[in-house]
C-alpha positions as CSV (number, residue, x, y, z in Angstrom):
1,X,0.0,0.0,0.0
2,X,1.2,3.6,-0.8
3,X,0.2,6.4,1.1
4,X,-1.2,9.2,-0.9
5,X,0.4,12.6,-0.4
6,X,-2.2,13.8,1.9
7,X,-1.6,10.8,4.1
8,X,2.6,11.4,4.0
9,X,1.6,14.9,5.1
10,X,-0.3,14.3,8.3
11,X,2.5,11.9,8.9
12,X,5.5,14.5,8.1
13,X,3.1,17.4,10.1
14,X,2.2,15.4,12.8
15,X,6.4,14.5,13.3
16,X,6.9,18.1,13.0
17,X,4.9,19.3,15.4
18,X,6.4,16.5,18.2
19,X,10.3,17.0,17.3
20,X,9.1,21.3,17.5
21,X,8.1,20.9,20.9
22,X,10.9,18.6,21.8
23,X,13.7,21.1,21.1
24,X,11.0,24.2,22.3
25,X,11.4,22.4,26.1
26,X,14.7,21.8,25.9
27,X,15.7,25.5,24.5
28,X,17.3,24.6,21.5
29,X,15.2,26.3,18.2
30,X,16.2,29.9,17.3
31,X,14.5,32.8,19.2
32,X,11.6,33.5,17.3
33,X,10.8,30.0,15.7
34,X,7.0,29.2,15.4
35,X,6.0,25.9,15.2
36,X,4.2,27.0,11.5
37,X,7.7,27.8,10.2
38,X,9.3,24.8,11.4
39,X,6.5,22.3,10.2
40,X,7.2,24.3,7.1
41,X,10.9,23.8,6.9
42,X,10.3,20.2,7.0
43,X,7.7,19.2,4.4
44,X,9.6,18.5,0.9
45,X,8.8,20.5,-2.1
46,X,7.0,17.8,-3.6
47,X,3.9,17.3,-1.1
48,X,3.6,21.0,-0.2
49,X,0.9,21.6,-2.5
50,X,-1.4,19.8,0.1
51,X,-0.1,21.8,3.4
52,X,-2.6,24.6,4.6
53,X,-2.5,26.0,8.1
54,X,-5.8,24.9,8.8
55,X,-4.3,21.6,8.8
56,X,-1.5,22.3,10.8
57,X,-4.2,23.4,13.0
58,X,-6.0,20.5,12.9
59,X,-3.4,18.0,13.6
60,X,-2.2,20.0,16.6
61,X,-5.4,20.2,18.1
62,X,-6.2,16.3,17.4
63,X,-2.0,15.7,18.3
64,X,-3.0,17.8,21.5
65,X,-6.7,16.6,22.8
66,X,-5.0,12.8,22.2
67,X,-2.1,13.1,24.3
68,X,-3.6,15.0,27.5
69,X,-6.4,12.3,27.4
């Protein structure tokens, strides 16, 4: 089974997001870094056509609510 490009980015987002706020607590991203422009930093050229903030959003929120649960 191949994943579709929607699927690879929820995978690559939702990785992004948990290696963000692994160097956010241990002080080690540049002053100033959101998590938006690291997620962004990571997604490859080819896929980007399916990333939208709302997403990014999304996955947070779902990445969030599943974790403190």
């Amino acid at each position: 089974m191949t994943l579709s490009d929607k699927e690879k980015m929820v995978a690559i987002i939702s990785n992004g997001i948990a290696v963000f706020t692994l160097l956010q607590e241990r002080d080690e991203l540049p002053k100033n870094t959101t998590m938006y422009d690291f997620v962004l930093k990571v997604i490859p050229d080819e896929i980007k056509l399916e990333l939208s903030i709302e997403l990014v959003d999304e996955i947070f929120r779902y990445v969030s609510s599943a974790h403190s649960s």
